[in-house]
N, C-alpha and C positions, 0 to 999 in steps of 0.2 A: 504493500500500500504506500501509497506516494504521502510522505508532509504534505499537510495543508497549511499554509503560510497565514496568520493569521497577521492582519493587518492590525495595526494600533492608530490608535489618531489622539492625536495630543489634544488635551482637556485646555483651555484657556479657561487661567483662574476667572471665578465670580466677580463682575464690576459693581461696585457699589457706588452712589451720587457721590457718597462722602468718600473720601481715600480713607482706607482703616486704620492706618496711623493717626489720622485726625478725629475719628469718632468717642473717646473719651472725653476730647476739648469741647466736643458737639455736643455730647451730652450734660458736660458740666454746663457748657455756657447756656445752653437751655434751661435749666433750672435757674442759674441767676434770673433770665429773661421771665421765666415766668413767676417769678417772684417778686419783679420789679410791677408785671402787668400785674397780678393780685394785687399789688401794696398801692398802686398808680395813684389814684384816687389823695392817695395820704400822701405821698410823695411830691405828688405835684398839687396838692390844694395847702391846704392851713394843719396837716399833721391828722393827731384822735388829741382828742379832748379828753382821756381820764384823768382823775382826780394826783393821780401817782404822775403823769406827765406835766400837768400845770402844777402839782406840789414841785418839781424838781427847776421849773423854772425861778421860782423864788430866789434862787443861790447865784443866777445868771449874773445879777450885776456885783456881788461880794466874790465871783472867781474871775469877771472880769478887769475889777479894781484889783487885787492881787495879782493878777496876769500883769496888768501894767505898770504896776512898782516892783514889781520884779521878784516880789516876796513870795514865799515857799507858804502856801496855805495851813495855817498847825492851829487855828482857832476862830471860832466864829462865833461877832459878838453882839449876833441878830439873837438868837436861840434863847428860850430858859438863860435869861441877863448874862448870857456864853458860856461854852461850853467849847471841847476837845473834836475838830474839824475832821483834822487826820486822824485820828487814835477812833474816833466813833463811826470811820468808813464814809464819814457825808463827801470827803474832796481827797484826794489820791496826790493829790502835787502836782508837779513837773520832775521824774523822774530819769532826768536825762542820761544818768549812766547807766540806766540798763538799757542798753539801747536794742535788743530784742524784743522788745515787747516796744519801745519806743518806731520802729520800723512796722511791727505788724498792727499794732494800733492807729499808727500810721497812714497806713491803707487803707483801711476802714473809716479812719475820717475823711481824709481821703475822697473815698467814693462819697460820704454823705455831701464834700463841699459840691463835689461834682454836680450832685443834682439839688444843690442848695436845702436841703433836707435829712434832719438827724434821722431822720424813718428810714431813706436810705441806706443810711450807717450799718444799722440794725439790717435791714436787707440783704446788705454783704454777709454778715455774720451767719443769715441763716442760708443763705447760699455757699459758704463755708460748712457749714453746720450736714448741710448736703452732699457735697463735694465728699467730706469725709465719710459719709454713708456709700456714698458710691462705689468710695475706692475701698471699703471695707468689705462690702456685699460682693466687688469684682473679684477680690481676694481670697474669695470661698468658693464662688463656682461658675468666675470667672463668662459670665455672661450680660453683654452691657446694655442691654434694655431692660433686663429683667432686677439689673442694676438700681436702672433711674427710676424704676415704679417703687422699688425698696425707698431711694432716696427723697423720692417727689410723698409718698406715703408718710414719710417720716417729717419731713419740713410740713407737710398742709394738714399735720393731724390737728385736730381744733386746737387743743389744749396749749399746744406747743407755739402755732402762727398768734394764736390770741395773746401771749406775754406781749409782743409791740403794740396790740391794740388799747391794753391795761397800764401800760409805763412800764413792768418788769422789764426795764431795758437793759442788765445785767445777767439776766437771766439763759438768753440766748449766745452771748459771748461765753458762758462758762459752756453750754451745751456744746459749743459748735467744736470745741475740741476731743467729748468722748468717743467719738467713731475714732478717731485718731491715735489714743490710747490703746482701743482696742486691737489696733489694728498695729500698732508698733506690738505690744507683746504678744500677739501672733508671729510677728516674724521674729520674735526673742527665743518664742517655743521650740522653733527652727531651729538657729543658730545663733549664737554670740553676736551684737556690732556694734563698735565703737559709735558709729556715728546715728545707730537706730535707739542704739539709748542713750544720745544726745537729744535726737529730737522725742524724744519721751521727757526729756527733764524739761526740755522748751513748753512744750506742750501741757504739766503740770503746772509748771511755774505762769504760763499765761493763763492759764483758769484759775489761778492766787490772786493773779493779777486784775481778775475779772472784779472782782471782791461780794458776791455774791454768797457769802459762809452756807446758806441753807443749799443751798445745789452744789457747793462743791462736796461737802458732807455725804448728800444721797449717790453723786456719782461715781466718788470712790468708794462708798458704802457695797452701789453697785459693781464694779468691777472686782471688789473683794471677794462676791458672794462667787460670780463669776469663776475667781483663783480658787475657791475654796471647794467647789462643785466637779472644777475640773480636775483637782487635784486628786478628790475621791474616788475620779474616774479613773485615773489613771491607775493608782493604787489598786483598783480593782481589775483594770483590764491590762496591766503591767504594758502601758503602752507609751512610753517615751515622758518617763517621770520625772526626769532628771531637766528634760527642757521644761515643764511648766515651774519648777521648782529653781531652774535659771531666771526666767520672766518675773516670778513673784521675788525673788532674791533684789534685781535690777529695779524693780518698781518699788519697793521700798525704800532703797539707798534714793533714787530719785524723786521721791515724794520729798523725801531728807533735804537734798540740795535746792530742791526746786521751792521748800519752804522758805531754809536759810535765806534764800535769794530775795524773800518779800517779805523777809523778820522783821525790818523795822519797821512797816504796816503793823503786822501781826501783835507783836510784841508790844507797843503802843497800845492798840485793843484790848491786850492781857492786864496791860497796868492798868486803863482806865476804867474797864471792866467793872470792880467792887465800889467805884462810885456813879455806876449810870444805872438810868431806871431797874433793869436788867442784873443788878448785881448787888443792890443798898436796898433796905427798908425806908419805908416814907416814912417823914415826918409826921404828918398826922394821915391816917390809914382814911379814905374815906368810904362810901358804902360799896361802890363797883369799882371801887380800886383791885385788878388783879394782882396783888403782893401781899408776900408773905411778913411775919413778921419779924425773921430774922434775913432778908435782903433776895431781888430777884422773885418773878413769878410764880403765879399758884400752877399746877396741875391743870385746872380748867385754860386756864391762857393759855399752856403752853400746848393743847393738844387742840384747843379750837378750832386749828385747820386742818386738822390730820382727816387723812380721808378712811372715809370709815368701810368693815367689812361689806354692809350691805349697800355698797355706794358702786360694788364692782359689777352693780351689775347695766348702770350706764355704758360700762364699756360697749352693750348690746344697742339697750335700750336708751340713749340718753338726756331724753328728756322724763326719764322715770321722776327724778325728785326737781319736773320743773327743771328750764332753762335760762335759768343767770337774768339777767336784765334784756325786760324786753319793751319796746316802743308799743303803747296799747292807746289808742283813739277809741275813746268812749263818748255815751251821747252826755253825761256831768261835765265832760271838758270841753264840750261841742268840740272845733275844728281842732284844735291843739291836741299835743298829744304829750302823755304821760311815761316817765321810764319808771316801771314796775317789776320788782324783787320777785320773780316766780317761784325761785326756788324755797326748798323746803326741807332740807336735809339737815344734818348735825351742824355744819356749819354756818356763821354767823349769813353768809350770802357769796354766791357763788356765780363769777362768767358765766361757765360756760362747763358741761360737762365734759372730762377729757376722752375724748370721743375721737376714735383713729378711722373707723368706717366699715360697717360691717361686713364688705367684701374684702377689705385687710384683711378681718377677721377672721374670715371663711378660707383665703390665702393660708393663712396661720396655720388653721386647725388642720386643712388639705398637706401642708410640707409635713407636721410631725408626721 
């Protein structure tokens, strides 16, 4: 029997609009873009109006007298007949030698001069906040559309887009670094690097920097629980124990440096601490004063925002206990209209419940 010659015909790779090298940039600069288009509105009109946003303008003209005598802000003597600036977290300085966080805060203002708007600012942050989701999710299974719905799902959950609309403007700069954490001691897991647990200390130290105490708390609260779960893992499935125990090893020492680096913030707050509200018993106790009476909060203040167990189940349903503040036109206020407290839950009143979206959800439950 004679060979039959089989012919071959060469495959010409897939063309894509975008060249594939450039489809990450696509997809990140997509999420800024549509994060600028959600926010437009407040960007380019007069901002949000909460009470936490026009509180913080108060401070504009005593940081801008300071900025222009050249003085380092350590006391303000608007407040309670004055009080400790820097040490109580109200004004952070001009921190010019650390010029890390001087460069990447930078940018961020930055982009807000660009579009003459601090909403902006915040904008950047959570397109950061993105960014690192992205490349965190690419990092596991390496697939980039399925990427940006991880990423885009995680910037537009309500809970999280609503901190710019409330003033939590702190709040999003601490976030916008744990994809980034995460995803540095993932590659620790791996192997040793100089330079990935450099930008691990970068990366804590600018969420110090952030000065947000209650979220930087929960996020390494979070990633602890994270080391502690895998570590059990490992120890059970003896499967490369020695790298998460490298990772947890390295994120300690760099919580260490990345503190020392924002001590003298921190340490200031330590000393001022047993004389602010938070730390001292009042003078005279009054009836809804929450203080104890050997200094610092009762038990009820301190948990009044905690969210409670039967709260989780907003996550489904979320207007179960009523939805935060809402615009109601009724016929007592004829045309005008009224903003009314719906909610109803343990806490004193709530935005908005933290609500990621129930096809997230179903996402969720469908991977386990």
């Amino acid at each position: 029997m004679s060979k039959q010659k089989i012919s071959s015909k060469t495959v010409s790779p897939q063309k894509h609009i975008i060249p594939e090298k450039y489809l990450d940039l696509f997809y990140i600069l997509s999420l800024f873009l549509l994060i600028i288009i959600f926010l437009s509105s407040a960007i380019f009109g007069n901002g949000f109006d909460s009470s936490d946003t026009l509180s913080s303008l108060a401070f504009k003209t005593y940081l801008e007298d300071a900025k222009a005598s050249g003085n380092f802000p350590l006391w303000i003597p608007y407040i309670f007949s004055g009080m400790p600036s820097y040490a109580s977290l109200l004004t952070t300085g001009a921190r010019i030698w650390d010029v890390v966080a001087q460069v990447v805060f930078g940018i961020a203002s930055f982009f807000g001069a660009l579009f003459g708007s601090d909403v902006a600012r915040l904008a950047f942050w959570y397109g950061f906040y993105g960014m690192g989701m992205y490349l965190l999710t690419k990092s596991k299974i390496n697939d980039r559309f399925i990427s940006f719905l991880v990423s885009f799902a995680a910037v537009f959950s309500t809970w999280i887009i609503l901190w710019v609309m409330i003033g939590h403007n702190t709040k999003p700069v601490v976030l916008a670094f744990v994809p980034f954490l995460f995803l540095f001691l993932e590659e620790l897991q791996e192997k040793f690097s100089l330079l990935v647990s450099a930008l691990l200390i970068i990366a804590i130290h600018l969420m110090f920097e952030a000065g947000h105490l209650q979220l930087i708390f929960y996020s390494l609260l979070a990633i602890g629980i994270y080391l502690i779960v895998e570590i059990i893992n490992r120890v059970i499935t003896k499967n490369n124990l020695a790298g998460i125990l490298r990772a947890t090893g390295v994120l300690v020492l760099a919580i260490g440096i990345a503190f020392l680096m924002s001590s003298d913030r921190y340490f200031s707050t330590l000393e001022y601490t047993p004389y602010s509200t938070r730390g001292s018993a009042p003078i005279i106790k009054s009836e809804n004063q929450h203080q104890t009476e050997t200094g610092g909060h009762d038990y009820e203040y301190a948990t009044m925002w905690s969210f409670s167990p039967q709260e989780l189940i907003t996550f489904v349903v979320p207007n179960y206990f009523g939805f935060g503040k809402l615009e109601y036109k009724g016929q007592l206020t004829g045309n005008s209209s009224v903003r009314m407290h719906t909610y109803w839950g343990q806490k004193p009143f709530e935005d908005a419940a933290p609500y990621a979206g129930i096809l997230v959800l179903l996402l969720a439950f469908f991977e386990l």
